[in-house]
C-alpha positions, 0 to 999 in steps of 0.5 A: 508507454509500452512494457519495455518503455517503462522497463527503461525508465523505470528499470524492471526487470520482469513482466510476466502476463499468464492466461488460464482460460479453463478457469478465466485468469488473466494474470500480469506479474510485474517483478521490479526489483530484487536487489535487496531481495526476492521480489515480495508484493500482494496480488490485487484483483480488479475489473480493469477497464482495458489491458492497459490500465492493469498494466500500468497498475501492475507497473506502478505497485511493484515500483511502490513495492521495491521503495516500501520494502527498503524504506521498512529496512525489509531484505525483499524486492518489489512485485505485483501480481494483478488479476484482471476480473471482478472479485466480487464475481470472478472468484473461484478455487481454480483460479487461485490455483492456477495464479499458485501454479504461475507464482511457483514457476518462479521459484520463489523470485516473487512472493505473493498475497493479499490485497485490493480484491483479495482476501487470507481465504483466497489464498489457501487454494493457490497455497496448495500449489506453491509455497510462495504466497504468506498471508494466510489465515491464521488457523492455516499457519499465517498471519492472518489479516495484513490490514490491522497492522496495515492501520497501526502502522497509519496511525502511528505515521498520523502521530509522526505528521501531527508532531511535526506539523502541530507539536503535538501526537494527539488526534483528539478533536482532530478532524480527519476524511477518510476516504475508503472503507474497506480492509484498511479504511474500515479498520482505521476508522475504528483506530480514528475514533478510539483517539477521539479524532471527528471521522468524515468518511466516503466509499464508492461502495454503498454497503461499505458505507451502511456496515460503517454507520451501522456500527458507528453513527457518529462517523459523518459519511459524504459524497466519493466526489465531496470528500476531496472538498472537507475542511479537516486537518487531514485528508487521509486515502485508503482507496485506490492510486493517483487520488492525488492529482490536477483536479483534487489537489486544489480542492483540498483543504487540509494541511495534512495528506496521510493514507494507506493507499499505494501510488496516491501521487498520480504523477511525481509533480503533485507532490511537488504541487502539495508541497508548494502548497504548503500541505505536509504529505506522508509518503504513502509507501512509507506509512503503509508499510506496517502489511508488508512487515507483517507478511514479510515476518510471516517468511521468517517464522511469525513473531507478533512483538517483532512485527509491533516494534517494527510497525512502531519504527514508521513513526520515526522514519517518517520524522527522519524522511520530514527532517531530511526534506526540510535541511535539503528543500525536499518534498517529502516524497524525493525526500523518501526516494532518496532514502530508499534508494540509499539502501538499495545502493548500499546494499548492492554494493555489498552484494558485489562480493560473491558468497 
């Protein structure tokens, strides 16, 4: 499907490719939404098997994004900055400066920080080039590292699934597969075992793994392939997208699905698929929200206790979202979409009246 096509379907309404060869970026932003506001989305960096595939991801995010950001009741719309390149090689000053210099062009319709591939650190450069990135480190007046709230805010959508499923929020003796142990992952997998909740954990990255088992032994690591095959009561991905597909779901043999992960569903069906079987899914846009308030609060002049309450409110939009899709026959992922597309309606009407 090409650009437009999905600016059809989908109703984007920017994609933005900029190349600086001087430093090697390849930068894709993707503006989807802007209703509710200027569009507020994390720059990935990712070695992309071909053009295609950055693009859609770029798509896919910046959709994500504009659902998350009125789902969390934040006035921001939805976007993604993508760089084609490997993070672990492909990093240099100059090329977050150039990604700043593209980012300001737009005059602050898309703000921009951190995510998969990127760190705080990373953006000090492109901060000396716009004033449109948030997720600084805290010593350069940010908020520092987006993941810890990231995972508060998965832990308390945890508490919201296992009420609705089992009656109860605790975790204690819970068995839940972890699958990514990076940023987010490492950091619920310290949250996990603190409830004393059993880990069983995986990453396609070997030294993820050995820094996690290091520091906590008990954690049961496996195979990337095996972790779909883990009787637990939760699967939880905090990896990459579309995890959640034709050949994974049927391996599954949880009764919860509930990560940090954007774009879990590889298509709308598989949610409809775990909700035939009967598996309650956490929205992922929904639970993962807590970065996004973090980063968004930083805009407005950071207050710590605010963005807490604020992380603490997912566990009762997922029990809204939950008891929405049960009165109306919903999978919980429609049951979402309604709910974001409720706000965005709304408040585009008020924005009807000029001021």
């Amino acid at each position: 499907m090409g650009v437009f096509s999905h600016r059809e379907e989908d109703g984007f309404e920017q994609v933005i490719f900029c190349e600086d060869r001087s430093c090697g970026l390849r930068l894709i932003i993707a503006i989807h939404n802007t209703v509710l506001g200027p569009a507020l989305g994390g720059c990935r960096m990712w070695p992309y098997a071909t053009e295609e595939e950055a693009v859609q991801d770029a798509l896919r995010l910046a959709k994500g994004m504009t659902y998350k950001s009125a789902v969390a009741g934040l006035d921001y719309g939805g976007g993604k900055a993508v760089i084609w390149g490997d993070p672990k090689k492909d990093k240099s000053e100059a090329l977050f400066r150039a990604l700043g210099r593209f980012v300001d062009t737009l005059k602050g319709r898309f703000i921009t920080g951190t995510d998969v591939g990127t760190y705080p650190e990373d953006f000090v450069y492109a901060a000396r080039e716009t004033k449109y990135v948030t997720s600084l480190p805290v010593e350069y007046g940010g908020s520092g590292n987006s993941a810890v709230p990231t995972a508060k805010g998965v832990m308390h959508g945890l508490h919201a699934c296992m009420q609705h499923r089992y009656g109860r929020e605790s975790l204690q003796g819970v068995r839940v597969a972890v699958q990514g142990l990076g940023k987010v992952g490492s950091v619920l997998v310290e949250m996990l075992l603190a409830e004393g909740a059993q880990v069983v954990a995986t990453d396609v990255d070997d030294e993820k793994v050995r820094r996690v088992q290091a520091r906590h032994p008990e954690v049961q690591m496996t195979g990337p392939e095996e972790i779909y095959d883990i009787d637990c009561e939760v699967f939880s991905p905090n990896a990459l997208g579309a995890v959640l597909n034709d050949q994974t779901i049927p391996r599954l043999r949880c009764s919860i699905v509930a990560g940090s992960a954007n774009n879990q569903l590889a298509e709308a069906r598989h949610g409809d698929e775990l909700h035939r079987r009967g598996i309650l899914y956490a929205p992922d846009y929904v639970i993962n929200a807590g970065g996004v308030i973090q980063v968004a609060d930083e805009l407005q002049g950071l207050n710590p206790q605010r963005v807490e309450h604020r992380v603490q409110g997912i566990y009762g939009t997922l029990q809204e979202i939950f008891r929405l899709a049960e009165q109306e026959g919903l999978p919980t992922y429609v049951a979402a979409d309604r709910w974001a597309e409720r706000r965005i309606e709304s408040v585009a009407e008020i924005h009807r009246v000029y001021a």
